[in-house]
KOLDRENTOR-493892 format. One line per field, with one value per residue: residue number from 1; residue in three letters; x, y, z of N, C-alpha, C, O, CB in turn. Coordinates in steps of 0.02 Angstrom, whole numbers. Atoms other than C-alpha are relative to their C-alpha. Glycine has a CB too. Layout:
<pts>
seq	c(NUM;...)
type	c(ala;...)
n.X	c(X;...)
n.Y	c(Y;...)
n.Z	c(Z;...)
ca.X	c(X;...)
ca.Y	c(Y;...)
ca.Z	c(Z;...)
c.X	c(X;...)
c.Y	c(Y;...)
c.Z	c(Z;...)
o.X	c(X;...)
o.Y	c(Y;...)
o.Z	c(Z;...)
cb.X	c(X;...)
cb.Y	c(Y;...)
cb.Z	c(Z;...)
</pts>
This chain:
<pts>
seq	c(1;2;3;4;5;6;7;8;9;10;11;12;13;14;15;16;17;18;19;20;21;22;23;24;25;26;27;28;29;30;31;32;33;34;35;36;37;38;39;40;41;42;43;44;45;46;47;48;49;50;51;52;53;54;55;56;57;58;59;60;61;62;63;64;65;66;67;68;69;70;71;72;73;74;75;76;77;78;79;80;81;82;83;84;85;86;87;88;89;90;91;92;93;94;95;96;97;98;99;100;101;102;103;104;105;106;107;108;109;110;111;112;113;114;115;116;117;118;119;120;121;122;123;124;125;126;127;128;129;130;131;132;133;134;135;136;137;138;139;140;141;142;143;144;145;146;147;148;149;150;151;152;153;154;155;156;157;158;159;160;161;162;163;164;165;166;167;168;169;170;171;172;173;174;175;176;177;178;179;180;181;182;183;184;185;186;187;188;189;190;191;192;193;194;195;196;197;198;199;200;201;202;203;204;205;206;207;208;209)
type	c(unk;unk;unk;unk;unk;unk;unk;unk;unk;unk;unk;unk;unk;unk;unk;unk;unk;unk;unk;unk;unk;unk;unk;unk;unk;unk;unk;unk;unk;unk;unk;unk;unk;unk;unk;unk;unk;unk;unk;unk;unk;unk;unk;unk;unk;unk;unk;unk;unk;unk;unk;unk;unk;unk;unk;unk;unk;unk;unk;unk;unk;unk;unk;unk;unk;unk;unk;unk;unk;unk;unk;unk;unk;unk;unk;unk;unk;unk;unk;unk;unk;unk;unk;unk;unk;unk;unk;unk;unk;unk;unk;unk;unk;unk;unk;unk;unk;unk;unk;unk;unk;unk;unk;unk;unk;unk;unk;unk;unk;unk;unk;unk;unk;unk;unk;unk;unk;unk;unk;unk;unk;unk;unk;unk;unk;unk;unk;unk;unk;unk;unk;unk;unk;unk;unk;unk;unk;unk;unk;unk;unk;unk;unk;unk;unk;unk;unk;unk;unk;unk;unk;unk;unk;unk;unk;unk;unk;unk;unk;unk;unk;unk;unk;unk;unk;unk;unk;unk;unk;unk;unk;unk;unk;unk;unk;unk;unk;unk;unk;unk;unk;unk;unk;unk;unk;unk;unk;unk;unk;unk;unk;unk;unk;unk;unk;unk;unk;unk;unk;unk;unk;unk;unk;unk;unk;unk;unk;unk;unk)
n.X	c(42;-38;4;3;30;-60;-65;-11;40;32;-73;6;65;-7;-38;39;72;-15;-59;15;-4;51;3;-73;12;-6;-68;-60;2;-30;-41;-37;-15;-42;-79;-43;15;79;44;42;45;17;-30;43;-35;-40;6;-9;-66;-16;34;-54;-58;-76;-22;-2;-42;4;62;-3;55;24;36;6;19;-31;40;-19;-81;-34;36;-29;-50;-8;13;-27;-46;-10;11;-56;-22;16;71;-5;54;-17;28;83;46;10;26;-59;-96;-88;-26;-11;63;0;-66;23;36;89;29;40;72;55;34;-23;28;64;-48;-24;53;35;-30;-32;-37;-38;-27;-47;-75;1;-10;-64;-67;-20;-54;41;34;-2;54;56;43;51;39;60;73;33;59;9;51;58;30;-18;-71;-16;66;-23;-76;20;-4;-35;-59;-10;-33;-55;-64;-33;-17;-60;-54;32;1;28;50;41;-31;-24;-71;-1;3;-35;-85;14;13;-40;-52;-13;29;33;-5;10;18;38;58;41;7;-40;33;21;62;33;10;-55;1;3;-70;-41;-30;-62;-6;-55;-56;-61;14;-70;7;-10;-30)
n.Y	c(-60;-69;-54;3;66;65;3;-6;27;62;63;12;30;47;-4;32;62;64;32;8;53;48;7;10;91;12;-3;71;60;-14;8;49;24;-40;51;-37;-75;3;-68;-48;-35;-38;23;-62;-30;42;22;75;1;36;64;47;31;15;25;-53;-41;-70;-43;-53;-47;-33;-32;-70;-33;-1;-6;47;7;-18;27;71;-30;37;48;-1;-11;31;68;43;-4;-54;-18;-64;-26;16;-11;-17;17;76;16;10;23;1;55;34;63;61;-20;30;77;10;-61;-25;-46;-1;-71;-19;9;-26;-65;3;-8;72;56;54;-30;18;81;14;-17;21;42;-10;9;36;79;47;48;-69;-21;-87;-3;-48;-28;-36;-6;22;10;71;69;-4;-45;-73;-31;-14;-55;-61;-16;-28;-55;-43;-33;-88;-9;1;-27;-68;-27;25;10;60;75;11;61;52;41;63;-6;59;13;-19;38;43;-19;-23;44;44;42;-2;43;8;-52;-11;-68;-10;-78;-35;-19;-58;-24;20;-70;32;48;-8;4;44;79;-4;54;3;61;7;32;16;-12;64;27)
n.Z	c(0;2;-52;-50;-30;30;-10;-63;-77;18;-27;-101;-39;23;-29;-76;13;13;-56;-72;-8;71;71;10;2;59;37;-34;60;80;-33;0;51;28;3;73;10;1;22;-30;3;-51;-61;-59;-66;-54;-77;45;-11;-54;17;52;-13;14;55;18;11;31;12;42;-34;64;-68;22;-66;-28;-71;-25;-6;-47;-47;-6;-12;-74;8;33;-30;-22;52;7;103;40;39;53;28;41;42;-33;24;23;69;21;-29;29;-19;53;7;-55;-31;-46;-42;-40;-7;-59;15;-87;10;59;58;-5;15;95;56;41;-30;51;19;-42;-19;62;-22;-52;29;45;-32;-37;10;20;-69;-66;-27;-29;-35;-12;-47;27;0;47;10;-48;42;0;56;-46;-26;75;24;-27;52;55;-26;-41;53;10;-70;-12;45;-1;-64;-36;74;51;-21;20;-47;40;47;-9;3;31;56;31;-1;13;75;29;14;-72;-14;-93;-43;-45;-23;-52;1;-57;-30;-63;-40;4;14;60;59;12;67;98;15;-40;49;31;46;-28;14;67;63;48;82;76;65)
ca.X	c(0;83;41;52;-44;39;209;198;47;-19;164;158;-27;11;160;45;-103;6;130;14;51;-89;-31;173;92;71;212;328;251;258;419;457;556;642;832;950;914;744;654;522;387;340;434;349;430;518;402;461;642;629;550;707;776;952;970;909;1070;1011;869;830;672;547;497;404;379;526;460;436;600;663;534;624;801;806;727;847;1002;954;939;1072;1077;1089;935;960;818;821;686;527;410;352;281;450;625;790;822;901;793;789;918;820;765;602;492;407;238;133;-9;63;-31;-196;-92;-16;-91;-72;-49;-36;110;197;181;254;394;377;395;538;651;636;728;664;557;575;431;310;269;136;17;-135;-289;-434;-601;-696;-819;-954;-1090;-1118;-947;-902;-1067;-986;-791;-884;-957;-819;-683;-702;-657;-525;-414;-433;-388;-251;-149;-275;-267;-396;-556;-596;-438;-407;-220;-203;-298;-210;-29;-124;-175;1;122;113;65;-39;51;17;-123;-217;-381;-471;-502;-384;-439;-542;-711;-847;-816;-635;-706;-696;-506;-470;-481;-326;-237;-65;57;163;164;300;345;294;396)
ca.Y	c(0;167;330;380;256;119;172;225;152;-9;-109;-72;-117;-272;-308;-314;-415;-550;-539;-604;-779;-891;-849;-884;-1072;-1080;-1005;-1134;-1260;-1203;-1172;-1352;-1449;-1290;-1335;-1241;-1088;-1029;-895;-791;-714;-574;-574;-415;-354;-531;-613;-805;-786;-848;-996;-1050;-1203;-1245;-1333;-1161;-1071;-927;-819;-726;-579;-525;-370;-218;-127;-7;3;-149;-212;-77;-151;-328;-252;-319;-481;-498;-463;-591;-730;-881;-876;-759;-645;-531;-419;-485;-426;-308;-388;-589;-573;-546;-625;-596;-771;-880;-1034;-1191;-1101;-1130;-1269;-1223;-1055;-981;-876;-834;-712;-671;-746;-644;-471;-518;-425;-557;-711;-827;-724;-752;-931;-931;-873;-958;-1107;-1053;-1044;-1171;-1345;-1492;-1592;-1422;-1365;-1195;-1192;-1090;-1013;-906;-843;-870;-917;-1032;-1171;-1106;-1014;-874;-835;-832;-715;-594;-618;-557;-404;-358;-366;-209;-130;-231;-233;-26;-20;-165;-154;-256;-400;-511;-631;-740;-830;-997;-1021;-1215;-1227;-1107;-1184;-1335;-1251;-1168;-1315;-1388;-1526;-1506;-1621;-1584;-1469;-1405;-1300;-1204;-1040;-945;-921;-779;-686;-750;-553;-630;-756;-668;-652;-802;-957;-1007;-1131;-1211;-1334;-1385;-1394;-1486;-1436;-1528;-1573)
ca.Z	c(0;-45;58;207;296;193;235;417;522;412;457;673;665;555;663;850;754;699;837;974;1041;947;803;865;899;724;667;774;661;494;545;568;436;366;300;183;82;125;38;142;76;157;303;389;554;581;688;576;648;801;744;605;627;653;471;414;334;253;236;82;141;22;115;18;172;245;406;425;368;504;635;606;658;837;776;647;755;857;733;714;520;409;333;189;118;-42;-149;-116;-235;-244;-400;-473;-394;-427;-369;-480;-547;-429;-324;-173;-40;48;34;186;166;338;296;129;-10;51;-12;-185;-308;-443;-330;-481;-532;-358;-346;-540;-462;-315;-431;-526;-384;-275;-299;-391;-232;-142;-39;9;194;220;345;283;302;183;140;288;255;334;222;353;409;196;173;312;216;54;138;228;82;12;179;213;65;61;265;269;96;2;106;51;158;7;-60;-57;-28;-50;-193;-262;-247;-309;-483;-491;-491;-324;-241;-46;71;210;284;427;441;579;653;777;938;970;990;854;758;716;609;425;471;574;454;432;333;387;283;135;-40;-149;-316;-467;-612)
c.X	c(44;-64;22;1;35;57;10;-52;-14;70;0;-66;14;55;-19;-46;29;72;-21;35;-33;47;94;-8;-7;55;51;-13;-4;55;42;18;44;64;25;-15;-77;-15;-54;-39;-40;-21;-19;54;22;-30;27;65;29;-16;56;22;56;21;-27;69;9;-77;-17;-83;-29;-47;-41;4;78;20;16;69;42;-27;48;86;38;-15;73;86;24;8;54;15;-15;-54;23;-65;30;-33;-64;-73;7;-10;59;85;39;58;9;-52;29;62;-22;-29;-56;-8;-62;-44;-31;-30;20;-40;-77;19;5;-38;-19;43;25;70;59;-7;12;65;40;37;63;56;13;16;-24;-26;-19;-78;1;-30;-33;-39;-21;-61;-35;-86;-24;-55;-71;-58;-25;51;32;-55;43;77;-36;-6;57;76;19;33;73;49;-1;23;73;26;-22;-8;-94;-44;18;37;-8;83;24;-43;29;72;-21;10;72;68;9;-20;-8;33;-23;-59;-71;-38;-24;-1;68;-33;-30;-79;-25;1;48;4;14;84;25;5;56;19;88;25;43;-10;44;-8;3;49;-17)
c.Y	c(62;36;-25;-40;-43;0;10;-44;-68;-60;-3;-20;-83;-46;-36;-53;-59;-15;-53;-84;-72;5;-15;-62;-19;-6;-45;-57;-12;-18;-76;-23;65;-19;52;68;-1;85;23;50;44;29;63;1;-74;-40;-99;-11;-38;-65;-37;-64;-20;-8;57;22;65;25;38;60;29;57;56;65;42;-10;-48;-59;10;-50;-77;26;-50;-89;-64;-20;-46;-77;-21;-12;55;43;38;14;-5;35;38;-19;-87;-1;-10;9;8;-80;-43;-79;-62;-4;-1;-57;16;101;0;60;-12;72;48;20;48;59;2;10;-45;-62;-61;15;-26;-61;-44;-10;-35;-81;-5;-10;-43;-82;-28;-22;55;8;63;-35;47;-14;75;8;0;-11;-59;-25;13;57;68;43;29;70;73;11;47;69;61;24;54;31;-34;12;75;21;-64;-23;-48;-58;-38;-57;-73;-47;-59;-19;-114;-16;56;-22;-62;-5;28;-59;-43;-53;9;-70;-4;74;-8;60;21;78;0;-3;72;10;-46;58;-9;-45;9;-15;-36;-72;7;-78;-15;-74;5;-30;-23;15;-40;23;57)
c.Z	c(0;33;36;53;-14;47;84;67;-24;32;79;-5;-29;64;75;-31;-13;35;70;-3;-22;-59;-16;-12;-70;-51;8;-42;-71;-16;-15;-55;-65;-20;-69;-36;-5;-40;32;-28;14;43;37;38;29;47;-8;59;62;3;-73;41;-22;-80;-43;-23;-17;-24;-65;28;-47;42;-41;45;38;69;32;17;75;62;9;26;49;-13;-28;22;61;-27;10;-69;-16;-49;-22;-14;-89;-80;18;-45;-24;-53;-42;30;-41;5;-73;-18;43;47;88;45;30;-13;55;-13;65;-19;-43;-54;-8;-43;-57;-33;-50;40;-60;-29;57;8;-84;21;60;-26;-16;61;51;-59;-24;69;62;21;22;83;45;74;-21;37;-54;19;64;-39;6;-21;23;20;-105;-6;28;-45;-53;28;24;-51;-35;45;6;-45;4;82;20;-79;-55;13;-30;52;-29;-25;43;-2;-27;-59;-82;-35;-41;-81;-9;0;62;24;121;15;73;35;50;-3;52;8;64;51;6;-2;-75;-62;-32;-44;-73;3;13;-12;0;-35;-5;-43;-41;-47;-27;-60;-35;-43;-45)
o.X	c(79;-120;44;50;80;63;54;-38;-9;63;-1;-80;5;24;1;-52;-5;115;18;59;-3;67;122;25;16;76;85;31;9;66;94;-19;67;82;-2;-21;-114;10;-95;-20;-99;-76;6;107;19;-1;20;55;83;0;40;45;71;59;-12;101;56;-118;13;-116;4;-95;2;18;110;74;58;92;70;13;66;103;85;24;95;119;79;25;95;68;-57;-65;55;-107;78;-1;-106;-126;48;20;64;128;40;115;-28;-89;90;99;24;-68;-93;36;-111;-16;-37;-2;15;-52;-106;-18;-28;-86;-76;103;77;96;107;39;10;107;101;82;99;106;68;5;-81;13;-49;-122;51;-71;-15;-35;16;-85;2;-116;10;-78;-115;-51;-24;47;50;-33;58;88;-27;45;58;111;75;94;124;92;56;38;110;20;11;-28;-140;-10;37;7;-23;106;44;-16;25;92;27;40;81;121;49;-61;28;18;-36;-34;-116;-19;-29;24;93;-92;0;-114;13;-24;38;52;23;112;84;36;81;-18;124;4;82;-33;88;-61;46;67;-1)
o.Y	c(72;12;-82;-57;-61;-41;-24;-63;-109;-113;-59;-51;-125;-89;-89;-108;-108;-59;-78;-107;-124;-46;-17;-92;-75;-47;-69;-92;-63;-68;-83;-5;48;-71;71;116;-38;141;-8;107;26;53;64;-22;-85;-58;-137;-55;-67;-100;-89;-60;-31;36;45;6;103;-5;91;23;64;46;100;121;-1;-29;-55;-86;-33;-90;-94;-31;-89;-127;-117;-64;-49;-127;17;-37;93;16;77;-30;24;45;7;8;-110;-46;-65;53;-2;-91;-45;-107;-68;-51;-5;-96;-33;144;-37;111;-67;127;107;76;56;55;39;-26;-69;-75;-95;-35;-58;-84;-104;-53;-36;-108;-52;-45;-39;-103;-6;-2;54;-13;95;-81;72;-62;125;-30;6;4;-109;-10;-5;113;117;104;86;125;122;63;106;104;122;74;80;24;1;55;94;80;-59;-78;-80;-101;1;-99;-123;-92;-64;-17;-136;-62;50;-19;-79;-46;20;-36;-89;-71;6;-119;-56;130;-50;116;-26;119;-46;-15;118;-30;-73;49;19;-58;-36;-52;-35;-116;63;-127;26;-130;53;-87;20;9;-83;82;56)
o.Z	c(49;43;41;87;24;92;109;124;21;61;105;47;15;94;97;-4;3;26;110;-55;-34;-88;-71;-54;-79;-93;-38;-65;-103;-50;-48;-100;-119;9;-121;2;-36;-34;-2;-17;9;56;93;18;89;97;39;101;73;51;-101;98;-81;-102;-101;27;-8;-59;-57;65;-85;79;-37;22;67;93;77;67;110;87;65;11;41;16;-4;-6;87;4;36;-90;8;-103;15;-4;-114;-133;51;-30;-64;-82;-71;30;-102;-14;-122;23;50;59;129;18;36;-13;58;-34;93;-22;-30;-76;-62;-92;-93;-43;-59;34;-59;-55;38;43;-95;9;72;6;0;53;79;-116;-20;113;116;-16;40;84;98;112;-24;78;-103;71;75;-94;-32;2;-14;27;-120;-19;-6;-76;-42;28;22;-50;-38;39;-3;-35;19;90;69;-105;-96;-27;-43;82;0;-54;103;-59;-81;-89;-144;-94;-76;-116;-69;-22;68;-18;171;-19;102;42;51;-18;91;-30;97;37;-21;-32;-116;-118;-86;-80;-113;-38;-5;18;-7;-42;-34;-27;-43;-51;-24;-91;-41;-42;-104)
cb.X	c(-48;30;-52;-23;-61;39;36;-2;-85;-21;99;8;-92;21;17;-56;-57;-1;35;-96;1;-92;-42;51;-76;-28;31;-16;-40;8;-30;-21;-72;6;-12;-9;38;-39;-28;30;-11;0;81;-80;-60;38;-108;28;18;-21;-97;81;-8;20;-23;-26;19;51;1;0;20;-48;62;-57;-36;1;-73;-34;30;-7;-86;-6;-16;-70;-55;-23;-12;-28;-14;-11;-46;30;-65;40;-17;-6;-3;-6;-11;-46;-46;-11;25;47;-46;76;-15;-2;28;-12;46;-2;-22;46;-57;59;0;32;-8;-29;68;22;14;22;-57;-47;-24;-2;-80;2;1;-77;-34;3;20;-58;26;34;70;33;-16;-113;12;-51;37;-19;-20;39;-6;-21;8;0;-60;-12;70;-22;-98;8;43;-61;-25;15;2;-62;-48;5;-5;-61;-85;-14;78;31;14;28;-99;-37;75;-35;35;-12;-66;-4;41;-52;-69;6;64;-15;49;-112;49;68;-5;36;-61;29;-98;18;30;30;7;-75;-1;19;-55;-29;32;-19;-18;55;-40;-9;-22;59;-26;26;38;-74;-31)
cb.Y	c(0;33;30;17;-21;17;56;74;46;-1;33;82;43;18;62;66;11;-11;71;12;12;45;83;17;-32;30;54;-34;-28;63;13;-39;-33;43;-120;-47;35;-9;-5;27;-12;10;-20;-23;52;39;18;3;63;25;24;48;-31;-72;-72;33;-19;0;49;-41;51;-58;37;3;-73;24;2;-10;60;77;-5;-52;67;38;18;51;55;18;3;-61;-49;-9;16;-13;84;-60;-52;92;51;-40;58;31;-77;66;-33;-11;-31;-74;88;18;-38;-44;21;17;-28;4;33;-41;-81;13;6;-60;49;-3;-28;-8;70;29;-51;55;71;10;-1;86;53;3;-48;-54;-67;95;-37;24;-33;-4;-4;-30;49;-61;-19;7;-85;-14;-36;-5;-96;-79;-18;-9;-84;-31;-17;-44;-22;42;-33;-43;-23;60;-1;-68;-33;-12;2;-3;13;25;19;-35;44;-42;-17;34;-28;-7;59;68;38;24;-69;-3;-6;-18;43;-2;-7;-40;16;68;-16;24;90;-18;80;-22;-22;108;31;6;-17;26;25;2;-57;-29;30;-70;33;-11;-74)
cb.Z	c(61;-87;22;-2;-18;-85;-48;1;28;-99;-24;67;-30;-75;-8;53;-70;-76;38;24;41;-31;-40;55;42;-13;13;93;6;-21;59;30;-17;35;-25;-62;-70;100;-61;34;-2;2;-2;52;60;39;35;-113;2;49;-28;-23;13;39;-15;45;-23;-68;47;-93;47;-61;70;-29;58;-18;2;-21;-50;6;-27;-90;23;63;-39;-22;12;33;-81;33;-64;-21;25;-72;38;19;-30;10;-47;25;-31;-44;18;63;58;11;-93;-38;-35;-3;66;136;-69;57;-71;107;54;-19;-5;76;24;-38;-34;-106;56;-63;-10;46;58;-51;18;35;-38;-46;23;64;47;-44;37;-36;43;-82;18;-63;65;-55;28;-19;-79;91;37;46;-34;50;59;-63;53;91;-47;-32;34;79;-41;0;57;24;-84;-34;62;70;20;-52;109;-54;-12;-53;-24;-49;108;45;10;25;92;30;-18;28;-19;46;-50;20;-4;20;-57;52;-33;65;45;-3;39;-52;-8;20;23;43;-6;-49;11;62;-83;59;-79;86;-19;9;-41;-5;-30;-59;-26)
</pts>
């Protein structure tokens, strides 16, 4: 989101909403099974970092956000591998083709203007067998809680950088080269007013052929 807003308040509010502790329990398990050069999808204010593991070596950071970037500083500083800011737009990497081992996305894919575009790319650079492990929000199952997403999308994409209610994030990866191995559905904890935003959608895709 350019302005103002964009550039100064949308990254610290983004920052507390998906810093709380629910949503670290998630992250710790995404998280798991990480190994070698990871790509990060963007990596907001850092909250992934504490959650690398060991067989992690290197970070690349797809950040658009300065702010946020800065916001990750401290995070960053404390890390055990190395994180570069690599690129500020998914849609198009600088990464070389199958030059990566796993890509990390948490509350990403909702954002991307053309998501099919970023998980082209998403494609292109990870490894033959390589895997995407994600953590999203998205569309839920049930035909009331969807009714309110619809409504409320407008709104949100113009008050949080376009983020989006309605995607589907695994069947997305599905249609763009991937294959769902592994995944988990449910709501966050939270009030019942929490529901348009609090589907979420937690696993890993491997790349096809």
């Amino acid at each position: 989101m350019t302005g103002w807003y964009g550039r100064h308040v949308l990254p610290r509010i983004v920052d507390r909403v998906c810093g709380n502790s629910e949503v670290h329990e998630h992250r710790a398990l995404v998280c798991q099974g990480l190994e070698g050069e990871v790509l990060e999808l963007g990596f907001g204010s850092g909250h992934n970092v504490e959650h690398y593991p060991a067989a992690v070596t290197r970070v690349s950071a797809v950040e658009p956000s300065d702010l946020a970037w800065r916001l990750a500083q401290p995070r960053i500083a404390s890390a055990s591998t190395e994180v570069v800011r690599s690129d500020l737009d998914g849609q198009r990497l600088s990464e070389p083709d199958a030059s990566v081992d796993r890509v990390l996305s948490t509350f990403t894919m909702c954002t991307i203007p053309d998501l099919e575009a970023a998980l082209a790319e998403t494609h292109r650079v990870l490894r033959p067998g390589g895997e995407v492990h994600f953590l999203e929000h998205g569309l839920a199952p049930e035909p009331g809680v969807r009714r309110w997403q619809r409504r409320l999308e407008p709104v949100q994409r113009r008050v949080a950088g376009g983020c989006h209610f309605t995607r589907l994030p695994a069947e997305a990866l599905e249609a763009n080269g991937f294959e769902v191995t592994d995944l988990w559905t449910g709501y966050l904890p939270g009030p019942a007013i929490n529901k348009p935003g609090g589907y979420v959608y937690r696993g890993r895709a491997r790349k096809l052929a």
